[in-house]
SEBA-226762 format. One line per field, with one value per atom (N, C-alpha, C): atom name; residue in one letter; z, y, x. Coordinates in nm, 3 decimals. Layout:
site (CA, ...) .
code (A, ...) .
z (Z, ...) .
y (Y, ...) .
x (X, ...) .
end
This chain:
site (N, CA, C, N, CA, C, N, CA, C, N, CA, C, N, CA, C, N, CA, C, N, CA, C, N, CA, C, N, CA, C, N, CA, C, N, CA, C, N, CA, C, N, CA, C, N, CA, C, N, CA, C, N, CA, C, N, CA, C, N, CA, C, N, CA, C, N, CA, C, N, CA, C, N, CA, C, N, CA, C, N, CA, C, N, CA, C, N, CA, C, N, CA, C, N, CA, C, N, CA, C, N, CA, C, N, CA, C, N, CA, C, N, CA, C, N, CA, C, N, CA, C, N, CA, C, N, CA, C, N, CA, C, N, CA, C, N, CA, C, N, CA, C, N, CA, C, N, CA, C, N, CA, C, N, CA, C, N, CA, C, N, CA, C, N, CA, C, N, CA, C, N, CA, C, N, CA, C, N, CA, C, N, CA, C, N, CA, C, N, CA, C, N, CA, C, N, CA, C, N, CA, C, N, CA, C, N, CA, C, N, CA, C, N, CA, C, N, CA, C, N, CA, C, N, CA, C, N, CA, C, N, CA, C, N, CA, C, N, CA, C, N, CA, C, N, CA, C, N, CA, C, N, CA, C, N, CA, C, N, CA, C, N, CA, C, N, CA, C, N, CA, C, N, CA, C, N, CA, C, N, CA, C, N, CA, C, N, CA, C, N, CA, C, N, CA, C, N, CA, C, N, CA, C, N, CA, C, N, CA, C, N, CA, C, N, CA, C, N, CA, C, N, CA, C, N, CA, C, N, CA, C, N, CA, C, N, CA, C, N, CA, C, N, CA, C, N, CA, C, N, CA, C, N, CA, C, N, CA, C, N, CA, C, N, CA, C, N, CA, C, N, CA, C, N, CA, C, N, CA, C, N, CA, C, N, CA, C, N, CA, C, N, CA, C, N, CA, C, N, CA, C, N, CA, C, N, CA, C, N, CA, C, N, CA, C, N, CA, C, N, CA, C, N, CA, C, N, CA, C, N, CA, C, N, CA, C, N, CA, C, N, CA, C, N, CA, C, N, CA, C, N, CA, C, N, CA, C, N, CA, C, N, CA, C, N, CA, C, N, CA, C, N, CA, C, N, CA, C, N, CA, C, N, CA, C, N, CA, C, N, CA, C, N, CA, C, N, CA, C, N, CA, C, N, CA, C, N, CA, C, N, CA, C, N, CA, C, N, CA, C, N, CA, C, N, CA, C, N, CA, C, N, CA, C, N, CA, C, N, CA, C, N, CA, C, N, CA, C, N, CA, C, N, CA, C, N, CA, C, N, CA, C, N, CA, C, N, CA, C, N, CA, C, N, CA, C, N, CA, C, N, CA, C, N, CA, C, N, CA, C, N, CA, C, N, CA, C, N, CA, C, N, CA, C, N, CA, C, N, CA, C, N, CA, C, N, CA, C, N, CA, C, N, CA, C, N, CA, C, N, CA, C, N, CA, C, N, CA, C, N, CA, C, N, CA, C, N, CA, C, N, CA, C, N, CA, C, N, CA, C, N, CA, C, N, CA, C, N, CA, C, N, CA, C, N, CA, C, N, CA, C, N, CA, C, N, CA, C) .
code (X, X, X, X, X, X, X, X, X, X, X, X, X, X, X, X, X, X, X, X, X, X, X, X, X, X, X, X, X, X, X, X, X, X, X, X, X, X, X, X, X, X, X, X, X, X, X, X, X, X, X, X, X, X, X, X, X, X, X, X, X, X, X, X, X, X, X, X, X, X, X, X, X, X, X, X, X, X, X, X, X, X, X, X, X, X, X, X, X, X, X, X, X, X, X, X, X, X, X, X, X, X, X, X, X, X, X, X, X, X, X, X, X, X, X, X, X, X, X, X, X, X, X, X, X, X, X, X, X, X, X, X, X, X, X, X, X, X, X, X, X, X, X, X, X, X, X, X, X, X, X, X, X, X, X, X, X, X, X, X, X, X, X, X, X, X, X, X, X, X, X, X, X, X, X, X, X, X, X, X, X, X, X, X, X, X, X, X, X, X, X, X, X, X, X, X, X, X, X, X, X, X, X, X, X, X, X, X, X, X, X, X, X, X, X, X, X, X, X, X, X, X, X, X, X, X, X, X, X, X, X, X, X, X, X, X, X, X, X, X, X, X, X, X, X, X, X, X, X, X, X, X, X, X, X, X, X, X, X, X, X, X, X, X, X, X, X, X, X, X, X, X, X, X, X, X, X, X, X, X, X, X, X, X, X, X, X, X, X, X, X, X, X, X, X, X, X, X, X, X, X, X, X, X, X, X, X, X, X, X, X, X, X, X, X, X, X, X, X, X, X, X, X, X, X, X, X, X, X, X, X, X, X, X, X, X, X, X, X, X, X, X, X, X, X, X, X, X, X, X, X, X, X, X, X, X, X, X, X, X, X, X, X, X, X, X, X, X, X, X, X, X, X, X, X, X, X, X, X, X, X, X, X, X, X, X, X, X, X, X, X, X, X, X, X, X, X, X, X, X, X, X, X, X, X, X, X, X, X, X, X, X, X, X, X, X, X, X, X, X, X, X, X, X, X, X, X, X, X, X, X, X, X, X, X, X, X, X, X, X, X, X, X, X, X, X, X, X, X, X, X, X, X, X, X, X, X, X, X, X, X, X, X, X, X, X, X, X, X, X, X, X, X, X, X, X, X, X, X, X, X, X, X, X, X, X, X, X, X, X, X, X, X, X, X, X, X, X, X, X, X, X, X, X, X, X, X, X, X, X, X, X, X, X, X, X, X, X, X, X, X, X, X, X, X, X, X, X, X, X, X, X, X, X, X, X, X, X, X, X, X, X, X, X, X, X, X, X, X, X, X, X, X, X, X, X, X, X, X, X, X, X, X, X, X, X, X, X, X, X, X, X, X, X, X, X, X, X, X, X, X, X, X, X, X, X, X, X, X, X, X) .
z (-0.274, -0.268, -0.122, -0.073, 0.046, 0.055, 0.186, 0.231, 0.148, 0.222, 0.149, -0.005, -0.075, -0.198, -0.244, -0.180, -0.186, -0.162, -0.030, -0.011, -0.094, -0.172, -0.242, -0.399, -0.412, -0.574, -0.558, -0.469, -0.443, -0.545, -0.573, -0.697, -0.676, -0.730, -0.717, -0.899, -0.877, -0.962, -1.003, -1.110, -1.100, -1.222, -1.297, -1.380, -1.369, -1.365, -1.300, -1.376, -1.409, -1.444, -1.398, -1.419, -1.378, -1.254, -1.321, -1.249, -1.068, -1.023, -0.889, -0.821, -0.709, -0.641, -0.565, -0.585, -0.501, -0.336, -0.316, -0.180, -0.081, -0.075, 0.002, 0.001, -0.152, -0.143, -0.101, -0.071, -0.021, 0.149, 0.161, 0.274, 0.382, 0.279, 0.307, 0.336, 0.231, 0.214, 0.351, 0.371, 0.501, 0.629, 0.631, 0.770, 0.782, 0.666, 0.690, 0.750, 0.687, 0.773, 0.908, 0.923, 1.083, 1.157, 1.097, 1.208, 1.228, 1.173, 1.130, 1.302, 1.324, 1.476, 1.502, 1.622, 1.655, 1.787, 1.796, 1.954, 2.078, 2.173, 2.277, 2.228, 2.095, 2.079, 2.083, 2.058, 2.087, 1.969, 1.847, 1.736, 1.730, 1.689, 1.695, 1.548, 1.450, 1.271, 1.265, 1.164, 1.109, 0.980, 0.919, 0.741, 0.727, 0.608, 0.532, 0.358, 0.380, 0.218, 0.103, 0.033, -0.053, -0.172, -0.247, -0.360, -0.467, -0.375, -0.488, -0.574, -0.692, -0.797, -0.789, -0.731, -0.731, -0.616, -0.510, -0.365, -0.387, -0.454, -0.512, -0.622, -0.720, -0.805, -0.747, -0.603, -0.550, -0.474, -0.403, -0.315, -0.448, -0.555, -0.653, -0.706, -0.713, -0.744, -0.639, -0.504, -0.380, -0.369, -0.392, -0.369, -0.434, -0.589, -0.691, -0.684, -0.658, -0.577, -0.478, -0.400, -0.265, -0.320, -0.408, -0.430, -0.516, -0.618, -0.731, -0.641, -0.539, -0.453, -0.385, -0.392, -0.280, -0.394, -0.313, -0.413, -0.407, -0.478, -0.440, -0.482, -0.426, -0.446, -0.422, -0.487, -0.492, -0.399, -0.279, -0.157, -0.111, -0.189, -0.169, -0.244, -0.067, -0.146, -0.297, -0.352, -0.489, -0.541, -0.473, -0.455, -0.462, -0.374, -0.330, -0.422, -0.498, -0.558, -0.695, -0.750, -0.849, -0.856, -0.744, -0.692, -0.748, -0.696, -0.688, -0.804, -0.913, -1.030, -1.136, -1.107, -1.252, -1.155, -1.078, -1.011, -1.098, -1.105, -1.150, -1.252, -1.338, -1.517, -1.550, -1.394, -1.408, -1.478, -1.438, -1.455, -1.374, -1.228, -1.158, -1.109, -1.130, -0.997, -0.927, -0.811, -0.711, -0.690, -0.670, -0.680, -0.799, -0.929, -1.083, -1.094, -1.069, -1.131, -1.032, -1.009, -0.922, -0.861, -0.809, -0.816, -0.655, -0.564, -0.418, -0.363, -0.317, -0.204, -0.056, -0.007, 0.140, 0.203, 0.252, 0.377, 0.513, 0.562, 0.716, 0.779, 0.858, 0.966, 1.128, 1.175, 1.317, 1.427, 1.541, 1.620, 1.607, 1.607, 1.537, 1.687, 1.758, 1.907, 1.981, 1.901, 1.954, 1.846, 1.975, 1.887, 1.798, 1.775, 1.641, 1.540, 1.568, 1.424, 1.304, 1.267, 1.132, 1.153, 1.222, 1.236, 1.209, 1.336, 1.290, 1.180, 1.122, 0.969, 0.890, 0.858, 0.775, 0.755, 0.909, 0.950, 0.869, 0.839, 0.826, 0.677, 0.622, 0.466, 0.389, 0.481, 0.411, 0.376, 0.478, 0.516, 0.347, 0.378, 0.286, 0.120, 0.105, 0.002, -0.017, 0.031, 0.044, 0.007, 0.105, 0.075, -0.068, -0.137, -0.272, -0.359, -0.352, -0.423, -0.438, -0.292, -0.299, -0.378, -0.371, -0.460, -0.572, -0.635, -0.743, -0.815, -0.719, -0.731, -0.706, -0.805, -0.749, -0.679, -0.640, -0.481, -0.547, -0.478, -0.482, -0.372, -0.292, -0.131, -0.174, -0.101, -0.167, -0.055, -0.034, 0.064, 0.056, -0.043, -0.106, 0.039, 0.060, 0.156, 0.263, 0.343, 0.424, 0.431, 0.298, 0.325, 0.341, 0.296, 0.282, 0.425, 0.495, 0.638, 0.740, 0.704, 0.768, 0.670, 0.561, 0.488, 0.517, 0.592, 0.615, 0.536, 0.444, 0.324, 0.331, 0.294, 0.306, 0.420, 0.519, 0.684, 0.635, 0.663, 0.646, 0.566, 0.448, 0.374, 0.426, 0.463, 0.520, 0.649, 0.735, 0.858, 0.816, 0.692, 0.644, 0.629, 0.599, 0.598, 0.702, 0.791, 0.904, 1.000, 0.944, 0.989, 1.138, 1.213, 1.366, 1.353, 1.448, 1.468, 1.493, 1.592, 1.668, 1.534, 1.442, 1.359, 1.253, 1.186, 1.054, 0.989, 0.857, 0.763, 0.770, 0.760, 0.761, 0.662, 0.554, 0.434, 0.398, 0.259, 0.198, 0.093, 0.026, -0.018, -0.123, -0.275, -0.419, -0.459, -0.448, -0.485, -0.600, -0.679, -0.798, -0.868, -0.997, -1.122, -1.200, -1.216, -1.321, -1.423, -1.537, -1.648, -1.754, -1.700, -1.792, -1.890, -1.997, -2.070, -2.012, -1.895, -1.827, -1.750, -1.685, -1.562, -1.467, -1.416, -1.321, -1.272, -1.144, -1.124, -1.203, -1.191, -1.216, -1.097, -1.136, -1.016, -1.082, -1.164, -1.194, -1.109, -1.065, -0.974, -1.009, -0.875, -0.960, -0.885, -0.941, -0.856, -0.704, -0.627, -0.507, -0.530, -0.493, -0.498, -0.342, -0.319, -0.124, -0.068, 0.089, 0.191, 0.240, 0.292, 0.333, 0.457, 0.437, 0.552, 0.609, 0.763, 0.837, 0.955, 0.938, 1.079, 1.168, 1.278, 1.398, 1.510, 1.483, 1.494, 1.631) .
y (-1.540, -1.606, -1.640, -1.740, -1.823, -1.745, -1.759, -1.691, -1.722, -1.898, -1.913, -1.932, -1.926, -1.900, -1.788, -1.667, -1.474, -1.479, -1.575, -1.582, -1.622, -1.741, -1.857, -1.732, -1.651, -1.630, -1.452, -1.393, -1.244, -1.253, -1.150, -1.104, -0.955, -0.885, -0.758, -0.690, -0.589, -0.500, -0.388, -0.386, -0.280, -0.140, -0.210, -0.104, -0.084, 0.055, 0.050, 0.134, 0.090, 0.125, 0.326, 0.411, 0.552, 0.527, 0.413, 0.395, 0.435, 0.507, 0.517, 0.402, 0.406, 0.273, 0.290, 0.228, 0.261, 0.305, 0.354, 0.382, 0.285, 0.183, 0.059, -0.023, -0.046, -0.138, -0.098, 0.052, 0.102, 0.078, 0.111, 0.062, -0.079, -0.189, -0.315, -0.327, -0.255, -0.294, -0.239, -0.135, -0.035, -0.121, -0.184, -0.284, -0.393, -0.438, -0.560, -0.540, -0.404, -0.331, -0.283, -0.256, -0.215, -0.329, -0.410, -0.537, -0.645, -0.622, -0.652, -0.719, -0.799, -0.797, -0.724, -0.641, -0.561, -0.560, -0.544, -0.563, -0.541, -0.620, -0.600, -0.514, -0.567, -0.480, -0.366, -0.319, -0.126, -0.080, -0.143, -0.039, 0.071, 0.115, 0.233, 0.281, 0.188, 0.259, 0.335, 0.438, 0.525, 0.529, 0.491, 0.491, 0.622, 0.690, 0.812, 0.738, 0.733, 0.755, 0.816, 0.815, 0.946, 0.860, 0.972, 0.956, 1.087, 1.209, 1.298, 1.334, 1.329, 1.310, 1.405, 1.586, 1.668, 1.586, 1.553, 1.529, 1.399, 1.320, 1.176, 1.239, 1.274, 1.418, 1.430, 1.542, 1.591, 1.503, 1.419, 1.335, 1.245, 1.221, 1.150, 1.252, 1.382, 1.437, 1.452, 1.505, 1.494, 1.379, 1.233, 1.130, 1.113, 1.178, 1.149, 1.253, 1.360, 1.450, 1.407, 1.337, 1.267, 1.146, 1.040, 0.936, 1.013, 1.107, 1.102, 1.183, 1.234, 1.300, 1.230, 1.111, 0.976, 0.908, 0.859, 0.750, 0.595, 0.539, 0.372, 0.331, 0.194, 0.157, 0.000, -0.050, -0.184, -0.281, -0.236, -0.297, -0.230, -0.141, -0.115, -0.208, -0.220, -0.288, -0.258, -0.397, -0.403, -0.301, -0.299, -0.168, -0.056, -0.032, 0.111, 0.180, 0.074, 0.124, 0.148, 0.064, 0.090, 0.213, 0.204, 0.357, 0.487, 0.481, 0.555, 0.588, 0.491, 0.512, 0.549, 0.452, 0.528, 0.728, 0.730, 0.901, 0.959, 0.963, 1.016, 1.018, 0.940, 0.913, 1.018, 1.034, 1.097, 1.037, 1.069, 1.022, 0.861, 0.905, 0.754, 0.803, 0.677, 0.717, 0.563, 0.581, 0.477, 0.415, 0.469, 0.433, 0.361, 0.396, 0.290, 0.392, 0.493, 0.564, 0.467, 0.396, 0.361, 0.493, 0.440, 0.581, 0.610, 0.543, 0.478, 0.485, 0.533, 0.475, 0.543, 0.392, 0.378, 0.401, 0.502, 0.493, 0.489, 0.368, 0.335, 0.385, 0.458, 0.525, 0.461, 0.480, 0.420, 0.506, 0.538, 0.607, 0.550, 0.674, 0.612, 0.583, 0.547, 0.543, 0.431, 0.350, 0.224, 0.110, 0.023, -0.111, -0.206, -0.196, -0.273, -0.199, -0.073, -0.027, -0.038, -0.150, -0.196, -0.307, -0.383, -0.533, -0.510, -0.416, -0.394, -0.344, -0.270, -0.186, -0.307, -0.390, -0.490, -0.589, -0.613, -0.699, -0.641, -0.548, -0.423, -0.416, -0.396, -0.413, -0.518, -0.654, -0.776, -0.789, -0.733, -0.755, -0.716, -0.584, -0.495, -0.549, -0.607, -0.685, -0.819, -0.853, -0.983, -0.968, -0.870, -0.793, -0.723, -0.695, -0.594, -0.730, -0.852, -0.942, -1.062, -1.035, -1.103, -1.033, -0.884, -0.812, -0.797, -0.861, -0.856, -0.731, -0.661, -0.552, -0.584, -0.467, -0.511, -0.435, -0.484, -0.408, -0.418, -0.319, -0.350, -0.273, -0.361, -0.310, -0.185, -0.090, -0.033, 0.048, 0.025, 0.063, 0.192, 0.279, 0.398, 0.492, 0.501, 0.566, 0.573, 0.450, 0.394, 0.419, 0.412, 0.467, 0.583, 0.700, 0.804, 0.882, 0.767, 0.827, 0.937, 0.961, 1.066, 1.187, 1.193, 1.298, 1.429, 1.568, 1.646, 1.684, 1.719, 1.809, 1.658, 1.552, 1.457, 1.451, 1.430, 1.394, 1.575, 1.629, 1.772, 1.790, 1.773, 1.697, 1.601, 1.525, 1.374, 1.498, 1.523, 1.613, 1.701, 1.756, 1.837, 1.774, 1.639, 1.587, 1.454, 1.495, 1.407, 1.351, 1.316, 1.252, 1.342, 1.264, 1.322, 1.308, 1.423, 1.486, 1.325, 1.265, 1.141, 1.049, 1.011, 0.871, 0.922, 0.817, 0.785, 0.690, 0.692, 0.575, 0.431, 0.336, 0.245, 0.123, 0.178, 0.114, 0.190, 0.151, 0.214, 0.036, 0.116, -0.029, 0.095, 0.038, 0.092, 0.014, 0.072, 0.018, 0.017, -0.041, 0.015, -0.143, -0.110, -0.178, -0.229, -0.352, -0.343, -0.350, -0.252, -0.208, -0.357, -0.497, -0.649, -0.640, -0.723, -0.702, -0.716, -0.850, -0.901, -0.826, -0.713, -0.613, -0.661, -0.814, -0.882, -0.878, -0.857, -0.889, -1.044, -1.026, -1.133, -1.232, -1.357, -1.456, -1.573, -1.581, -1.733, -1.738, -1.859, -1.922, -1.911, -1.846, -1.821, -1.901, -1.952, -2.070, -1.987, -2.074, -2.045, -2.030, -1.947, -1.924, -1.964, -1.965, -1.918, -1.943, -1.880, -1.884, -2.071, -2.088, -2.244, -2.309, -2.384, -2.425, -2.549, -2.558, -2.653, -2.700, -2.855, -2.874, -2.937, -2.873, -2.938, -3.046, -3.150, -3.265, -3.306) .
x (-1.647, -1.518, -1.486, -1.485, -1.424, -1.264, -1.240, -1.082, -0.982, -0.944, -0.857, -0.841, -0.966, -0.926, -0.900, -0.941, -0.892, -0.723, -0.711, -0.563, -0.486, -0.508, -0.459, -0.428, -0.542, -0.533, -0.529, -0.477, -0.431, -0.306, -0.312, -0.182, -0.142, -0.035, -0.082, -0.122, -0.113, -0.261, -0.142, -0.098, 0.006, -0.072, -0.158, -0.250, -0.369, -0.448, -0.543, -0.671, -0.764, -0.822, -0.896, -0.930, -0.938, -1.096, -1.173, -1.313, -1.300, -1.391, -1.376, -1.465, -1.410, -1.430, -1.554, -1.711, -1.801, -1.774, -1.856, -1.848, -1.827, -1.963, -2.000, -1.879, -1.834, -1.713, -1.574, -1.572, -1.479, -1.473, -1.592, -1.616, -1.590, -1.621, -1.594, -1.460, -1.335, -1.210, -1.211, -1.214, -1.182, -1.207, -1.308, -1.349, -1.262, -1.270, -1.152, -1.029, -0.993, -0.838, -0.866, -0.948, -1.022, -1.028, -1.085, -1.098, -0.923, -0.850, -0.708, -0.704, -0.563, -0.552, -0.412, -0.422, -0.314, -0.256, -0.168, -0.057, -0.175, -0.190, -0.252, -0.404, -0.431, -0.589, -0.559, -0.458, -0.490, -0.515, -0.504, -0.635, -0.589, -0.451, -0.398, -0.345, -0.415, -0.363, -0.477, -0.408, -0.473, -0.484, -0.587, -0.593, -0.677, -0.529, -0.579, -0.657, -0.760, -0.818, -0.805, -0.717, -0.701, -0.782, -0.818, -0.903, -0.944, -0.842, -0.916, -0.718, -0.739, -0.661, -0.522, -0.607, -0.483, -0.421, -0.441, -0.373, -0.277, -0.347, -0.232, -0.142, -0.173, -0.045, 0.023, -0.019, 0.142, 0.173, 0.119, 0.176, 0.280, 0.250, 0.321, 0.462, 0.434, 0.540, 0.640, 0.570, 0.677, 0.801, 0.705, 0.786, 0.888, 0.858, 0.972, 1.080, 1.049, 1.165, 1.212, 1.143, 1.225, 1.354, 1.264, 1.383, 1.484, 1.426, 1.547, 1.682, 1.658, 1.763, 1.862, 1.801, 1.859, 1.945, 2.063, 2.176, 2.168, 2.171, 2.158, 2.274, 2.333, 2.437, 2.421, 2.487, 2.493, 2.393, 2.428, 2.382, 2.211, 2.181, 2.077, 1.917, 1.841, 1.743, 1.661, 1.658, 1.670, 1.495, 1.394, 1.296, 1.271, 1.388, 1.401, 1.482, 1.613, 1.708, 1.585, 1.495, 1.425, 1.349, 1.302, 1.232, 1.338, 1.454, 1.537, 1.579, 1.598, 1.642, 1.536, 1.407, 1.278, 1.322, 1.264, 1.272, 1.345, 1.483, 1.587, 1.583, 1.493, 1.443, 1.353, 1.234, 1.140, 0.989, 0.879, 0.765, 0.728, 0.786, 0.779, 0.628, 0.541, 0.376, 0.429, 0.474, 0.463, 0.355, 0.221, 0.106, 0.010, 0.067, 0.036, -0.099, -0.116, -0.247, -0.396, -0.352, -0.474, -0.555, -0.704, -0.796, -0.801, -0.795, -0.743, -0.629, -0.581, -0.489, -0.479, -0.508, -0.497, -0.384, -0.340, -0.244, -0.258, -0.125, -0.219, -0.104, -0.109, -0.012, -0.033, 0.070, 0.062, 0.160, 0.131, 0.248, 0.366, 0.472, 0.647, 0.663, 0.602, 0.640, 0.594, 0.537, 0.481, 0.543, 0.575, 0.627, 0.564, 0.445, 0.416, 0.363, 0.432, 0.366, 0.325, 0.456, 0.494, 0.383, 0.408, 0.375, 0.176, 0.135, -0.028, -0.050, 0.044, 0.016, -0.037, 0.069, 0.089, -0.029, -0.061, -0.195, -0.322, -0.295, -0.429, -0.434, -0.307, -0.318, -0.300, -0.297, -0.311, -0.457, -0.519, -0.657, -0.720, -0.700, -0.752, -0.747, -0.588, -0.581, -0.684, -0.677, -0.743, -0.912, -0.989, -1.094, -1.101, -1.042, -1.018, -1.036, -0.949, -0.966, -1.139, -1.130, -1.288, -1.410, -1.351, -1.481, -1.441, -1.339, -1.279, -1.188, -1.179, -1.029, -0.932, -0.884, -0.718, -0.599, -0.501, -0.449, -0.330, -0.223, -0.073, -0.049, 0.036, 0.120, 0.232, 0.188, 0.274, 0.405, 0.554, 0.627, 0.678, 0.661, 0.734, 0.718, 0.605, 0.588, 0.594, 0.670, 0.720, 0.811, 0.948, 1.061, 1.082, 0.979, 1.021, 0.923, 0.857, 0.844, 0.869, 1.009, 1.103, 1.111, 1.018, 1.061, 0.982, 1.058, 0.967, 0.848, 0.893, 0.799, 0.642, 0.687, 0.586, 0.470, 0.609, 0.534, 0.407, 0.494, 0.381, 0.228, 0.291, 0.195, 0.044, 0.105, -0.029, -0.054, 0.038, -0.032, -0.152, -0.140, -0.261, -0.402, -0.365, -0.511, -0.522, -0.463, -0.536, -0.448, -0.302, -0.212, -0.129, -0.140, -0.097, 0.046, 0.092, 0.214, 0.278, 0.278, 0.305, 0.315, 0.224, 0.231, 0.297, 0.373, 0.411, 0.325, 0.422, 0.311, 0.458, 0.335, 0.398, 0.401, 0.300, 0.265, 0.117, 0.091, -0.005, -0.072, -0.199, -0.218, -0.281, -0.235, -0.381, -0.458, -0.554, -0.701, -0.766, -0.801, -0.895, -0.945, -0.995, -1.053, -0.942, -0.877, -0.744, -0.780, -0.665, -0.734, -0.652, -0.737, -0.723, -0.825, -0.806, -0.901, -1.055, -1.080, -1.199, -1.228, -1.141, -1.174, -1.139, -1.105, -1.091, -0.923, -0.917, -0.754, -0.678, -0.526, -0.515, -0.499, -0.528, -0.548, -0.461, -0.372, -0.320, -0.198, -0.202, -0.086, 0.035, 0.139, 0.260, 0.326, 0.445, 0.562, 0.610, 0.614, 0.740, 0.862, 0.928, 1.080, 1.116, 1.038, 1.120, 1.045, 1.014, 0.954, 0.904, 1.044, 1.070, 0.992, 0.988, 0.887, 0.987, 0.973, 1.071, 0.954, 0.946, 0.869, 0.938, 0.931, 0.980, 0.906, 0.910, 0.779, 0.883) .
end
């Protein structure tokens, strides 16, 4: 698959098949986020790999104790408030059971944290789609950045005192009937374009 057609026909992947993700092709996704471009080249994300099932569990149960504690209100982004409310229902996986997920952390102390994160998990998406997986961006863990019990958590397996997470991306097989992500074209709502000639 040529770029811009990975670009053109990326979707996200919200069901996921249980299949684990070869190694090699794990690998590939991983380079693409590695090679990402970042503030002055400093190459300062950190992607945690998770992949083994108990560790995404609790990381899945933590989160949902985290949102269902939190209040949303009108004005709250329309995401987070969803987050907030399946929680409080109970049986939320932020992650969709995917067998993968990437979290990319960056020092809470450097100014593009967000901005290289982002660079890094477009990548990764984009890569997941060329090998014909499927991805969903995922922010849960972004908002809940500041949450001790969490932050503690990721510190156990790798995550430095200094970085937060600044997005995560899930990885896997979508469980479509073809196995293939979906790729059909969806309308624009937005994102306007103005030229200044």
């Amino acid at each position: 698959m040529e770029a811009l057609e990975a670009i053109l026909t990326r979707r996200s992947t919200r069901n996921f098949r249980p299949d684990p993700v070869p190694q090699e092709t794990l690998d590939t996704i991983l380079s693409a986020g590695r090679q990402a471009p970042s503030g002055g080249n400093n190459q300062t994300s950190h992607f945690l790999v998770i992949r083994n099932r108990e560790v995404l569990q609790k990381l899945v149960a933590m989160t949902e104790k985290a949102f269902a504690a939190m209040e949303a209100t009108e004005n709250t982004y329309s995401s987070l408030r969803n987050s907030i409310n399946a929680s409080k229902k109970g049986g939320y996986v932020f992650c969709y059971n995917a067998p993968v997920l990437i979290v990319v952390a960056n020092r809470k102390d450097y100014g593009n944290n967000m901005a290289d994160c982002a660079c890094a998990l477009e990548n990764m998406m984009l890569a997941a789609n060329a090998l014909d997986l499927g991805s969903c961006w995922i922010n849960q863990l972004k908002w809940l950045n500041e949450e001790p019990e969490i932050v503690r958590y990721l510190q156990q397996f790798g995550m430095k005192e200094n970085e937060r997470v600044y997005g995560a991306v899930s990885i896997g097989y979508p469980a479509t009937e073809n196995g293939l992500p979906n790729r059909r074209p969806t309308p624009q709502k937005g994102n306007e374009v103005t030229y200044i000639d």
